[in-house]
C-alpha positions as CSV (number, residue, x, y, z in Angstrom):
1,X,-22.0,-127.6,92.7
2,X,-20.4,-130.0,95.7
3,X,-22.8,-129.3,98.8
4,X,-21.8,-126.4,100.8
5,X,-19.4,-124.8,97.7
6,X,-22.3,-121.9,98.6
7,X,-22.1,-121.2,102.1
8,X,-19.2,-120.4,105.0
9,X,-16.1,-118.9,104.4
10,X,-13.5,-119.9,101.3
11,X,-11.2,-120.6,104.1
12,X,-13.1,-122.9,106.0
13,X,-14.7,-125.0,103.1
14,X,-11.1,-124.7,101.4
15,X,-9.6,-126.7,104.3
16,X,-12.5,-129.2,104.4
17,X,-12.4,-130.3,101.3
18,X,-8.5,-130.5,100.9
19,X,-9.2,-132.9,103.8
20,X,-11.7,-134.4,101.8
21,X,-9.5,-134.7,99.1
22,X,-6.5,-136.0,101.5
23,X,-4.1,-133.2,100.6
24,X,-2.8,-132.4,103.4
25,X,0.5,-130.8,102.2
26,X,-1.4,-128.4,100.2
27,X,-3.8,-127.4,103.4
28,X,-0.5,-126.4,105.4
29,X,1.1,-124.3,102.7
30,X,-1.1,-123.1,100.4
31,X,-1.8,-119.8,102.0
32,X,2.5,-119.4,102.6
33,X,2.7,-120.1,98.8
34,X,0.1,-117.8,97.7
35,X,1.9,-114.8,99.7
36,X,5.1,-115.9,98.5
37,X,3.5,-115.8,94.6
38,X,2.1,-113.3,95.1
39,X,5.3,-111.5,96.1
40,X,7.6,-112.8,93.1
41,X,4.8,-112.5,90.1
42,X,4.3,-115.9,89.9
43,X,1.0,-116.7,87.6
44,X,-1.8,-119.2,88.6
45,X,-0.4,-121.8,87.1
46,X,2.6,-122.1,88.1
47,X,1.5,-121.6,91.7
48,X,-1.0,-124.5,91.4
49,X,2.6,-126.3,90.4
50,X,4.2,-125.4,93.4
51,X,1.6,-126.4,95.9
52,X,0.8,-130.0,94.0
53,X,4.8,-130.5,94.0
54,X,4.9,-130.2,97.7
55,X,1.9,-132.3,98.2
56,X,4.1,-134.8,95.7
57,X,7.2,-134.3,97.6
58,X,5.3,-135.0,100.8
59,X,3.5,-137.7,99.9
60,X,6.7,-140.1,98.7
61,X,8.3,-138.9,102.0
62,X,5.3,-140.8,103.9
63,X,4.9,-143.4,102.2
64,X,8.4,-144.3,102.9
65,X,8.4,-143.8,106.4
66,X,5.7,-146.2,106.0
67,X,7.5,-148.4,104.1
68,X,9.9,-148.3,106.7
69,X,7.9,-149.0,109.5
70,X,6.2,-152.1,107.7
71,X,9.7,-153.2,107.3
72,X,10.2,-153.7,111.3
73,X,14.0,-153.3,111.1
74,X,15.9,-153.3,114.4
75,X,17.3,-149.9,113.8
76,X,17.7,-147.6,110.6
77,X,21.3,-148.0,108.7
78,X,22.6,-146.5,106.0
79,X,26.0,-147.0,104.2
80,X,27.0,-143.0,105.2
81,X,27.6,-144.9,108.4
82,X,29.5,-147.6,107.1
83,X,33.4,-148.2,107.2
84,X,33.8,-150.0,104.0
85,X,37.7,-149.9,104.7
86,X,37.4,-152.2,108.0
87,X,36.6,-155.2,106.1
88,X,38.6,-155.9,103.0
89,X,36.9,-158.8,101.8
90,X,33.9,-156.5,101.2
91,X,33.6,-155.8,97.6
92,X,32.5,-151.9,98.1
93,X,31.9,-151.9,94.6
94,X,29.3,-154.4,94.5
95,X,27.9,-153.6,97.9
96,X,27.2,-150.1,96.5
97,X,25.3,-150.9,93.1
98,X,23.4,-153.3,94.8
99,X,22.0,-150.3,97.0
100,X,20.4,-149.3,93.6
101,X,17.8,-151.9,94.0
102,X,17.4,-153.2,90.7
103,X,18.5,-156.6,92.1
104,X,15.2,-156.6,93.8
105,X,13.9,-156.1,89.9
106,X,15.9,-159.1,88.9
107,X,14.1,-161.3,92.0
108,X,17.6,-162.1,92.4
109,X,19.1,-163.0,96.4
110,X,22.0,-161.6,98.1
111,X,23.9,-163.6,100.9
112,X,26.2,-162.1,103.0
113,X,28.6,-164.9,105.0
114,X,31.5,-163.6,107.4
115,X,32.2,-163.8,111.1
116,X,30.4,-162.4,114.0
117,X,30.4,-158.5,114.4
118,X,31.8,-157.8,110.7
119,X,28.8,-155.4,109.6
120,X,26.5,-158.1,107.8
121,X,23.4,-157.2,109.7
122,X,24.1,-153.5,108.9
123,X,24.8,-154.1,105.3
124,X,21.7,-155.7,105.1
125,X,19.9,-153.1,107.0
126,X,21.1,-150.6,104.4
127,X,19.8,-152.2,101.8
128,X,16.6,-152.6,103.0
129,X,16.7,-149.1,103.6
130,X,17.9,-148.3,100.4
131,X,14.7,-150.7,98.6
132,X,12.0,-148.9,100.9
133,X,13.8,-145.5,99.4
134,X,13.1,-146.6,95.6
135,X,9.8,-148.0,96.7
136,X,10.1,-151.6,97.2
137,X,7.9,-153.5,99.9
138,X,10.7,-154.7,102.7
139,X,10.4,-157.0,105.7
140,X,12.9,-157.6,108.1
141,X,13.5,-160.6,110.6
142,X,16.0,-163.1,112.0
143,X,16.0,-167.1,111.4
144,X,15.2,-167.6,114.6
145,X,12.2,-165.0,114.8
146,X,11.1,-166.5,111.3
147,X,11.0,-169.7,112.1
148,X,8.6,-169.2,115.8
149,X,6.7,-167.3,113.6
150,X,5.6,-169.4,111.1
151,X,5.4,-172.2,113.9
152,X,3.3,-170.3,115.8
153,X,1.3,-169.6,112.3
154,X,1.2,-173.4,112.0
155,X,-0.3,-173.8,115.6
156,X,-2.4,-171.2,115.1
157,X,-4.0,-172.8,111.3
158,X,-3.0,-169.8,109.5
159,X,0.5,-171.0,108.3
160,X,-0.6,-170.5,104.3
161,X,-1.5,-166.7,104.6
162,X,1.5,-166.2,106.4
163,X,3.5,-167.7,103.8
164,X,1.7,-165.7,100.9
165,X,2.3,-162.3,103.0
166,X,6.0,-163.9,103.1
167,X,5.8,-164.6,99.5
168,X,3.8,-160.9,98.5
169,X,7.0,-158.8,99.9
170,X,9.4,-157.5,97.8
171,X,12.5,-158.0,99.5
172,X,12.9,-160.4,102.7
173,X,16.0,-159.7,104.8
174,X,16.4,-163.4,107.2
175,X,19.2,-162.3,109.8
176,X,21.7,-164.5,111.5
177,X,21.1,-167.9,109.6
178,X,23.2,-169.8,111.8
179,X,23.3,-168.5,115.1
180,X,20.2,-170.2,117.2
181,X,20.0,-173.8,116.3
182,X,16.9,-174.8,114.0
183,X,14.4,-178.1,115.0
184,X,14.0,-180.4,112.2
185,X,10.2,-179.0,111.5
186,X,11.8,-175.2,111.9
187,X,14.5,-176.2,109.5
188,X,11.6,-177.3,106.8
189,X,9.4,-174.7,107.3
190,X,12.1,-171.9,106.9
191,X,13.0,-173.9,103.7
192,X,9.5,-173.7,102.4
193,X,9.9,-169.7,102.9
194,X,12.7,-169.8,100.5
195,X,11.2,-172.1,98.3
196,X,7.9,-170.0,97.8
197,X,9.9,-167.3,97.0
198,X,12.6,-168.4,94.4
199,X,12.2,-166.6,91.5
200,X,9.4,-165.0,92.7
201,X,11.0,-162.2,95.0
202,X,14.5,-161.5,96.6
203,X,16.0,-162.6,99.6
204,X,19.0,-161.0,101.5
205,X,20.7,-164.0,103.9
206,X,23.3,-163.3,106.4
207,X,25.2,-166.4,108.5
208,X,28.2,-166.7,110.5
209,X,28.2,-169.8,108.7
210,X,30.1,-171.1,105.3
211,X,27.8,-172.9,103.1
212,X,29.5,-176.1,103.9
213,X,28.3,-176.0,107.8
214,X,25.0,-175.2,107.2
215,X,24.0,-179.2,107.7
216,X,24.5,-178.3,111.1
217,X,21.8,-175.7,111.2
218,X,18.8,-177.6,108.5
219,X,19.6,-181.4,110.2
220,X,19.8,-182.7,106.4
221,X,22.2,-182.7,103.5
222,X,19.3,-183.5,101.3
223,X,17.4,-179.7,102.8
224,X,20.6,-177.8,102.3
225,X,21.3,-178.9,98.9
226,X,18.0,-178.2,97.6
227,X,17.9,-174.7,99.7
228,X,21.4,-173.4,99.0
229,X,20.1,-174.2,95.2
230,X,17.7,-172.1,95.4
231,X,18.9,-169.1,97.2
232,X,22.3,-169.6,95.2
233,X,20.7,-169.6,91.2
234,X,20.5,-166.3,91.4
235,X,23.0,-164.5,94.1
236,X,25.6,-162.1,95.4
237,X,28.1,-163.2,97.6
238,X,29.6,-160.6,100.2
239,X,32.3,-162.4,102.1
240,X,32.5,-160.3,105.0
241,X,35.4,-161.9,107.0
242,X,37.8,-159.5,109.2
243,X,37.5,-158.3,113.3
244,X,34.5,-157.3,114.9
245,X,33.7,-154.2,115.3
246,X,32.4,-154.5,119.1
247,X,35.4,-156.4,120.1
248,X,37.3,-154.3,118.4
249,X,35.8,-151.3,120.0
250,X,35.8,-152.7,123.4
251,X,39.3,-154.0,123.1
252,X,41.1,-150.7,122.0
253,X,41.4,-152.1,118.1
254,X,42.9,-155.6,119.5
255,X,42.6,-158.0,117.4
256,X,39.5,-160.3,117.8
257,X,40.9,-164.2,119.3
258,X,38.2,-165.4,117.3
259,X,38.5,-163.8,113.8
260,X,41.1,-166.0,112.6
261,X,39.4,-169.2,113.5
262,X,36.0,-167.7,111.7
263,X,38.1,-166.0,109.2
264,X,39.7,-170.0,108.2
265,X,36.5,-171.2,108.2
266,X,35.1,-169.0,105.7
267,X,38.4,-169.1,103.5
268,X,36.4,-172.0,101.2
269,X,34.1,-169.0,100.6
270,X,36.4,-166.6,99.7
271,X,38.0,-168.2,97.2
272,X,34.6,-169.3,95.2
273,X,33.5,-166.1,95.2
274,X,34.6,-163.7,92.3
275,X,36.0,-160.5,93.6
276,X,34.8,-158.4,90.8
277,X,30.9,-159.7,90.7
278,X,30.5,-161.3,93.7
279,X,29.0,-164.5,91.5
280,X,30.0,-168.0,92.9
281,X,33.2,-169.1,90.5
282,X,32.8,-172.4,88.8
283,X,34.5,-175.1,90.3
């Protein structure tokens, strides 16, 4: 017999070794089960299976508020909140089975272009949400945030085990590709990222960019082609082009000045992108 089986109270050695035993879920409610079994005729068993599916039910619930924490996202989103109907370029369709996660399976990338304030950080936020939901390890950051990271990581001679924690998570969400210029060593480093990973894990991008002007943002043709090669082997496109929501809401629904500008930009885009997969056409 476990030490001290023989002497105290059940109810004091019950709780200590449920702690013991790290149920905690079982602790709280066992005692509100057994009145409630108790009540209804409910045998031993099948009040051991009520008790162990709590602790079950419990359990998933904290590891994925842990998953969520790990995650670090800006703020939690979820498609409940999302007006698919705002931006018609969106395929909803594709957005929506892709929130099943078994992209993230397939270690395949998703890459969401479209002007500023169209709901391509949210979308990606969702996602992520979504993959810490069916139990996939997530980590959140922007380019910009990435990049003085692994610099700093560099500086700091502990660059290669933050690229194999980069490379060990499940899905990596890099925000607004586009939006802070990159330095030449940035530029190779966050390509190195991407490298590690291809094939390896899944990456969701999102850039205010078309693919075409993201010289501009790696310094070198050569770096973009062998980067957009990469992240576009295996991909989803979500062309995201339409008004901003903030300017839309601080305008009275106006139409953004800048969203035809961004939205001819990103027209290439549109039309290599088929509408029913979200694949790159063939050209």
């Amino acid at each position: 017999m476990p030490r001290g089986t023989t002497g105290g109270t059940p109810q004091v050695l019950l709780a200590h070794h449920l702690k013991q035993l790290k149920l905690p879920t079982v602790l709280r409610e066992y005692d509100k089960v057994a009145r409630e079994c108790a009540r209804d005729g409910v045998d031993h068993p099948r009040y051991l299976l009520r008790l162990i599916e709590l602790e079950l039910i419990d359990r998933e619930r904290r590891m994925v508020e842990r998953r969520i924490k790990a995650a670090r996202f800006p703020a939690v989103k979820s498609f409940d909140t999302f007006d698919f109907t705002a931006i018609p370029t969106l395929n909803k369709m594709l957005v929506l089975e892709l929130a099943r996660s078994e992209f993230i399976l397939r270690r395949e990338n998703v890459i969401a272009l479209g002007n500023s304030g169209t709901g391509k950080t949210h979308v990606a936020l969702a996602l992520g949400l979504a993959a810490c939901q069916k139990g996939f390890t997530v980590s959140f950051t922007t380019a910009a945030a990435l990049v003085h990271q692994l610099m700093e990581a560099r500086d700091e001679r502990r660059l290669l085990k933050t690229q194999r924690d980069l490379q060990a998570v499940k899905l990596l969400i890099v925000d607004e590709l586009g939006y802070v210029p990159l330095s030449p060593t940035g530029a190779e480093l966050l390509f190195e990222v991407f490298s590690q990973r291809y094939e390896r894990g899944s990456t969701i991008v999102t850039s205010n960019l078309p693919f075409e002007d993201w010289t501009s943002i790696l310094h070198s043709e050569r770096l973009t082609g062998a980067l957009l090669d990469r992240l576009t082997h295996h991909v989803h496109i979500l062309t995201m082009n339409g008004d901003s929501y903030r300017l839309r809401q601080s305008s009275g629904n106006s139409r953004s000045p800048f969203s035809a500008e961004k939205g001819e930009q990103n027209q290439a885009i549109a039309e290599a992108v088929d509408p029913e997969t979200g694949e790159i056409s063939a050209t």
